[in-house]
C-alpha positions as CSV (number, residue, x, y, z in Angstrom):
1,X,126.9,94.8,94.0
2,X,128.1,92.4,91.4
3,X,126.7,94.5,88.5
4,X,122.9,94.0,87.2
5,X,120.7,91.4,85.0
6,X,117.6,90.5,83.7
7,X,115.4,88.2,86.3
8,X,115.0,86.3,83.1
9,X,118.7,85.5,82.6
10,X,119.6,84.3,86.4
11,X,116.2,81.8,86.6
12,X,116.6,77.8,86.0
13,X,113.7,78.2,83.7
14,X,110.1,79.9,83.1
15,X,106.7,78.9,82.8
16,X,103.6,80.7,82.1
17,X,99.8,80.6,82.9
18,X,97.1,83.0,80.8
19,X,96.4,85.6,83.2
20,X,97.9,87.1,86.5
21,X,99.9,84.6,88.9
22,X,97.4,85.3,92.2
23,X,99.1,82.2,93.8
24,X,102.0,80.0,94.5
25,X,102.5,76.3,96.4
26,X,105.7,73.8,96.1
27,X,106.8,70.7,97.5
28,X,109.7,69.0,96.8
29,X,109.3,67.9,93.6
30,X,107.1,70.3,92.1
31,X,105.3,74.1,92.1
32,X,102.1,75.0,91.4
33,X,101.0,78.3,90.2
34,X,96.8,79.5,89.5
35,X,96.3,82.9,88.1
36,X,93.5,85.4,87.7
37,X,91.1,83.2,85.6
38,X,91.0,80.0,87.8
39,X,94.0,78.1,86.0
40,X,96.2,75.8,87.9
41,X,99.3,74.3,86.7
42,X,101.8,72.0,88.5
43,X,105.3,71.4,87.1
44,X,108.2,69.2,87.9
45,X,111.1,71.3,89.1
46,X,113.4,68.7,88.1
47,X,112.8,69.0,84.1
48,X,110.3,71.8,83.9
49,X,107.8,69.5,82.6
50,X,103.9,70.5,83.0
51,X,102.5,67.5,85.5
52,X,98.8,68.9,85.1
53,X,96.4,71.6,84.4
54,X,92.7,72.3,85.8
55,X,90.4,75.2,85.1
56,X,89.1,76.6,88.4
57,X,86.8,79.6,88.0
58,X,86.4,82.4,88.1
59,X,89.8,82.6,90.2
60,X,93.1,80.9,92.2
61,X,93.5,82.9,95.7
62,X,95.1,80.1,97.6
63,X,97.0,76.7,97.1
64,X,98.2,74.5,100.2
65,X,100.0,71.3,99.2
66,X,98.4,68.9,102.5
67,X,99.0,65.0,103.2
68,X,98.2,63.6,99.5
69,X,96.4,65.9,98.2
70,X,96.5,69.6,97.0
71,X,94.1,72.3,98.1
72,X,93.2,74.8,96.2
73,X,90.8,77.8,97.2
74,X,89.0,79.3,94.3
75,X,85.8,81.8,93.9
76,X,83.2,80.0,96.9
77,X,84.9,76.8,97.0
78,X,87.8,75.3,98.6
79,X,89.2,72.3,95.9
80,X,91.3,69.6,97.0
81,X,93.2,67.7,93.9
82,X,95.6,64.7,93.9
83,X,99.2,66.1,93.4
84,X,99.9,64.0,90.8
85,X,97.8,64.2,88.2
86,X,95.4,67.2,89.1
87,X,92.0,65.3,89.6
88,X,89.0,66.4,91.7
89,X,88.9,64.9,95.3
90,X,86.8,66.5,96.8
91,X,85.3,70.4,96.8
92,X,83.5,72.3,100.0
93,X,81.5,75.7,99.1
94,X,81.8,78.3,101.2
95,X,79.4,81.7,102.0
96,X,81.0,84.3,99.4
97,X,84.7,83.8,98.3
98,X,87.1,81.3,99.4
99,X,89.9,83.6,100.5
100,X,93.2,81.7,102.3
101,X,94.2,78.2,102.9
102,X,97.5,76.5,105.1
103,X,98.1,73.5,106.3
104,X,99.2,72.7,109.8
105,X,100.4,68.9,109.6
106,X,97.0,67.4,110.5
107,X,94.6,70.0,109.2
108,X,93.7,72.5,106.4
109,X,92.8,75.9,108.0
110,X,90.2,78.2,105.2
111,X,89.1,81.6,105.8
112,X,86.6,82.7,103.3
113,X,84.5,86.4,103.8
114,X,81.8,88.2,102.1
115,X,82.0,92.1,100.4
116,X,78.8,93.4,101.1
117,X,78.7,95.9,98.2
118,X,76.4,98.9,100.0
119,X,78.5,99.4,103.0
120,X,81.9,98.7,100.7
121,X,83.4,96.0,103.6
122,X,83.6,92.2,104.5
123,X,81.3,90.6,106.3
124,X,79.9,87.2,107.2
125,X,83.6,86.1,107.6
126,X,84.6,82.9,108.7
127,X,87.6,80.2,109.3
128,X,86.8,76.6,108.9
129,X,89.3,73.7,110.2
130,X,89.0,70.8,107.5
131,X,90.2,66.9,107.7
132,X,92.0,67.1,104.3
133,X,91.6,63.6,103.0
134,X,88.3,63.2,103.5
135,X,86.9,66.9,103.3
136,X,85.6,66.7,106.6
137,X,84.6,70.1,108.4
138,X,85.8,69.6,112.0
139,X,85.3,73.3,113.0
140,X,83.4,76.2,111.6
141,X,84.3,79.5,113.6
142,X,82.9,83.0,113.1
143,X,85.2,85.7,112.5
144,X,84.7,89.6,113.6
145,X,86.6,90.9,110.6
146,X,88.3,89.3,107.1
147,X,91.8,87.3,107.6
148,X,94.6,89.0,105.5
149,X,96.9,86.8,106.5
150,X,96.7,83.1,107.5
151,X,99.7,80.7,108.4
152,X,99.6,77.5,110.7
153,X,100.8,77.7,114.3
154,X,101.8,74.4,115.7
155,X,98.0,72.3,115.8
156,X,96.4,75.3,114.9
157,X,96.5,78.5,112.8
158,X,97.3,82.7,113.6
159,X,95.3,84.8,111.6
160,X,96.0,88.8,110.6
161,X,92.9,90.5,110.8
162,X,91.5,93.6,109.5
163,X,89.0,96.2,110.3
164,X,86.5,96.5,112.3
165,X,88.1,94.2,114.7
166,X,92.0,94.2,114.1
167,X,95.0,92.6,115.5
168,X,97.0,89.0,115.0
169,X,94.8,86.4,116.4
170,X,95.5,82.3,117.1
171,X,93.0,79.4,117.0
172,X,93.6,76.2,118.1
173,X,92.7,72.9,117.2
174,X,89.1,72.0,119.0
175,X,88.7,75.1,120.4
176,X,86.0,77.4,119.0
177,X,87.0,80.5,120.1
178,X,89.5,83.5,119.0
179,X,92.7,84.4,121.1
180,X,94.6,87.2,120.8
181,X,98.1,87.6,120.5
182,X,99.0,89.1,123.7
183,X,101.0,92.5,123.9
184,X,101.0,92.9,119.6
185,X,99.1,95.6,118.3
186,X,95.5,95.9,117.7
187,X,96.3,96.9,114.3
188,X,95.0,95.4,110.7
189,X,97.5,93.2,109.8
190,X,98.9,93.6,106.0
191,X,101.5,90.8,105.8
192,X,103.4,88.2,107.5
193,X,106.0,86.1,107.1
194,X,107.9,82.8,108.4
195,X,111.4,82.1,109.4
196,X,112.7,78.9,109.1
197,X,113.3,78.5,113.1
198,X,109.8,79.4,113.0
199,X,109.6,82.7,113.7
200,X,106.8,85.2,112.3
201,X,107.1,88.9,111.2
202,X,103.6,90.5,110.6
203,X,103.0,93.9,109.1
204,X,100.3,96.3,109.7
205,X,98.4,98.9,107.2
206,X,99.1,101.5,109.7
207,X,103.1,101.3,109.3
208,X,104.1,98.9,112.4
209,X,105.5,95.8,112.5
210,X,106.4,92.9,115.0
211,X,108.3,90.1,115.6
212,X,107.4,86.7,117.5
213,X,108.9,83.3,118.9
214,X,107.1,79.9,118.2
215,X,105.1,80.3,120.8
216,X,103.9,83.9,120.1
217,X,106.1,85.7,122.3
218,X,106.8,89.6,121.2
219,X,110.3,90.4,120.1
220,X,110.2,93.2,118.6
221,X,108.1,95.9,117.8
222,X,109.2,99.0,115.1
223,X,106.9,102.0,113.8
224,X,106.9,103.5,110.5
225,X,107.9,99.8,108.1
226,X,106.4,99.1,105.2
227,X,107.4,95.8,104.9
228,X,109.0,93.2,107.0
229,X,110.6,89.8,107.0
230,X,113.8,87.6,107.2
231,X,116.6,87.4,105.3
232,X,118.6,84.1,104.5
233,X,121.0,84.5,107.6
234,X,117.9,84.2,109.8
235,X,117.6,88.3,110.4
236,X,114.8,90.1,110.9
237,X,114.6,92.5,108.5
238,X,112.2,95.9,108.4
239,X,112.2,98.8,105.4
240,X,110.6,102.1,106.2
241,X,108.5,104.6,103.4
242,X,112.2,105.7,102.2
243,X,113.4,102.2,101.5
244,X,115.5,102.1,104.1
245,X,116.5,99.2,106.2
246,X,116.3,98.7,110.0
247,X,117.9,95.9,112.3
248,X,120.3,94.5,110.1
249,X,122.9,96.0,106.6
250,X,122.1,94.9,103.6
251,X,123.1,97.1,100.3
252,X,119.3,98.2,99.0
253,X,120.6,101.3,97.0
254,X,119.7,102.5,93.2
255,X,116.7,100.5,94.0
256,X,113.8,102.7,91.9
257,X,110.9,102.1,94.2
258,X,109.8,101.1,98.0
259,X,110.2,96.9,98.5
260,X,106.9,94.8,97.7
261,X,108.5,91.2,98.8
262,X,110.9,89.9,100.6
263,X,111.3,86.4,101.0
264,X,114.4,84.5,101.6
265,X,115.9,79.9,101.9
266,X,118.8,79.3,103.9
267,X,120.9,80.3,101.4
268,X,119.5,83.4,99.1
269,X,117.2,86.2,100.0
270,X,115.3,88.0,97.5
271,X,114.1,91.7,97.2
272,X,111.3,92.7,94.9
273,X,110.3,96.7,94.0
274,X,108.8,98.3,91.6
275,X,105.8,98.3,89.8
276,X,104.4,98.1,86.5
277,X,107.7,96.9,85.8
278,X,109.7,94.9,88.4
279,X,113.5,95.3,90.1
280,X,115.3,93.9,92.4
281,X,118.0,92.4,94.4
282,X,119.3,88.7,94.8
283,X,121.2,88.1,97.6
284,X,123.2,84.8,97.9
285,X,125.8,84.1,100.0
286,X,128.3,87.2,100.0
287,X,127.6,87.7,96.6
288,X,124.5,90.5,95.1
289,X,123.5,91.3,92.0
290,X,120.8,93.7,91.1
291,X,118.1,92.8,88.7
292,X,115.3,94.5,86.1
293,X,112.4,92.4,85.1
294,X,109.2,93.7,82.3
295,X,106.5,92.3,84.0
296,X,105.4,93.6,88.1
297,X,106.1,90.7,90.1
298,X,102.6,89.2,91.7
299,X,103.6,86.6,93.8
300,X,106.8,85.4,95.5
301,X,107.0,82.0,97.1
302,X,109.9,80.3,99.2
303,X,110.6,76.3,99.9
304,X,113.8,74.4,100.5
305,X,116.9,75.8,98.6
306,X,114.4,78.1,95.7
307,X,111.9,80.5,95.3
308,X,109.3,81.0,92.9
309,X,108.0,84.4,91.2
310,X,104.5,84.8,89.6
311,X,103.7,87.7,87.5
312,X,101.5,90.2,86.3
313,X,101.6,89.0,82.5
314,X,101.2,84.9,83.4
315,X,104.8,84.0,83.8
316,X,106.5,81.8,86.7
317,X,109.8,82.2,87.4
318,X,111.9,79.7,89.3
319,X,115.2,81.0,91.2
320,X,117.2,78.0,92.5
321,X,120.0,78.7,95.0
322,X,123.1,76.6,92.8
323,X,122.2,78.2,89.6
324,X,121.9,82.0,91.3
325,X,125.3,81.6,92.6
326,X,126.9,80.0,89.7
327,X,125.0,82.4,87.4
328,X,125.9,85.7,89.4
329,X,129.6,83.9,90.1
330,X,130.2,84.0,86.7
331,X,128.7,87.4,85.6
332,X,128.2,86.2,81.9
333,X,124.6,87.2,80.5
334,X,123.6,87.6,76.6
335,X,123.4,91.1,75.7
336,X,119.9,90.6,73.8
337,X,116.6,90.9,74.9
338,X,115.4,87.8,74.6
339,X,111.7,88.9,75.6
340,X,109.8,88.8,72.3
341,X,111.0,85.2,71.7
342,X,110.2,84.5,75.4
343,X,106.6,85.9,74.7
344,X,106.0,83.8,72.0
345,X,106.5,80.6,73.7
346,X,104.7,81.6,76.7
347,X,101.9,81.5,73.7
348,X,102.9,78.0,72.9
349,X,102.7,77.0,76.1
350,X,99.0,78.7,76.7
351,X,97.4,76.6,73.9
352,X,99.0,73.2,74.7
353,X,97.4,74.3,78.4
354,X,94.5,75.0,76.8
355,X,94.2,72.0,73.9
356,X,95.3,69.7,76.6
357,X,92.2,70.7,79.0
358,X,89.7,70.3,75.4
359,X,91.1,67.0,75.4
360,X,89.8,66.0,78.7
């Protein structure tokens, strides 16, 4: 370890929403961020600068950056926005709440399910296969059980399902019909992950996880993980109830709690722990340093060389790979907490948010 430091004092900079970050998107030039209460922001990475704001309600779950526009799932509707400036498109309702959305190159994939309060589980869940520019349904499938997880696969989409039919499941374009992943468990799936070669890690409730090729092939399989991913050198990584780590070494120790995330670039991988506070490890290069944060970490999001932290108290963090190194390199943080001045511009920022929105 290279010592330890505030999240706060190894980001490029911080933004904030009102409530909860539920969900994170980027592209190139920008990340978006929608929390609890159906706010959506989109800033420039480059400056920091706030592109656009849109209230959503009564909540963000999902946000897909597709072709030119942005979609955004939200309460019983799936939104799609223009990237630039944050106006409507188009919107699609859906039977009960609008749960997941990816984007496979040609086509938005969006699961959306129903609680059925009496018998306490999901029902009349579904997956619908959209035309994104013109908010075209193309397909409209049943599903046995609600999608925990959702990423594209090739001209199609792999869904993690849960209970009362379980297992990792694959649809593909123009065909209506569910196929499962052969020789992966029939168990409800918790989390997954991508690689960038591709690769997928998934997670079960049940303590398993699994590894597959491109083309769904099994490569691995390992019993009692909690979580599972990769790490920047392209490894698949797996951490049992203890915290401990299988399949590859990497220095996880003094860590408080089990992980929560793990999500990694080509160049830095980032550990998350902890909760109602947050800790954690940044790993760049050869180089670690452990780090403490005040708020529990919500959402972590990966793209291109940085990766983006939502949490519980409305902030967004952004890690980028030049200023972690340079910034751990150099071991040279302020010894004061710097929070309460923090927390009062995270109020600034809430009421331009919020003035600017009146104004429209």
């Amino acid at each position: 370890m290279n010592g330890s430091a505030r999240l706060s004092d190894l980001t490029s900079l911080i933004r904030s929403l009102k409530a909860s970050v539920t969900t994170i998107a980027q592209n190139d030039k920008s990340f978006i961020s929608g929390d609890a209460e159906g706010m959506v922001s989109a800033w420039s990475v480059s400056d920091g600068a706030n592109l656009w704001s849109i209230d959503l309600e009564p909540s963000a779950s999902s946000i897909v950056f597709a072709d030119d526009i942005v979609a955004i799932a939200h309460g019983g509707q799936i939104t799609a926005v223009n990237p630039d400036d944050g106006t409507i498109i188009w919107a699609i309702p859906v039977d009960g709440a609008c749960d997941l959305v990816v984007f496979d190159g040609q086509s938005l994939w969006v699961s959306s399910s129903v609680y059925e309060i009496e018998i306490e589980d999901y029902v009349a869940c579904r997956i619908m296969r959209i035309e994104p520019r013109r908010g075209t349904i193309e397909q409209s499938i049943p599903l046995p059980s609600k999608a925990w997880t959702l990423d594209a696969f090739g001209h199609g989409c792999i869904l993690g399902l849960g209970r009362p039919q379980p297992g990792t499941y694959i649809i593909k374009k123009g065909e209506n019909g569910l196929s499962h992943l052969k020789a992966t468990p029939r168990n409800p799936i918790s989390h997954s992950s991508k690689s960038s070669d591709s690769r997928m890690s998934f997670t079960t409730s049940d303590f398993h996880a699994f590894q597959v090729d491109h083309e769904g092939k099994v490569l691995d399989i390992v019993e009692d993980v909690i979580l599972a991913g990769f790490t920047h050198h392209g490894s698949w990584i797996t951490y049992n109830q203890n915290g401990e780590v299988g399949n590859v070494k990497l220095d996880v120790e003094n860590l408080n709690d089990s992980p929560q995330y793990l999500s990694s670039t080509d160049e830095m991988t980032l550990l998350v722990t902890g909760k109602p506070s947050s800790t954690g490890v940044a790993y760049i290069e050869k180089l670690q340093m452990k780090w403490t944060h005040t708020s529990e970490i919500t959402k972590v999001h990966s793209h291109l060389d940085r990766i983006v932290l939502g949490c519980n108290n409305g902030d967004i963090l952004l890690l980028e790979a030049n200023v972690l190194k340079r910034r751990i390199s150099e071991s040279q943080f302020p010894d004061e907490d710097d929070s309460l001045i923090r927390a009062r511009l995270r109020l600034l920022r809430i009421e331009d948010i919020e003035n600017n929105l009146e104004e429209k």
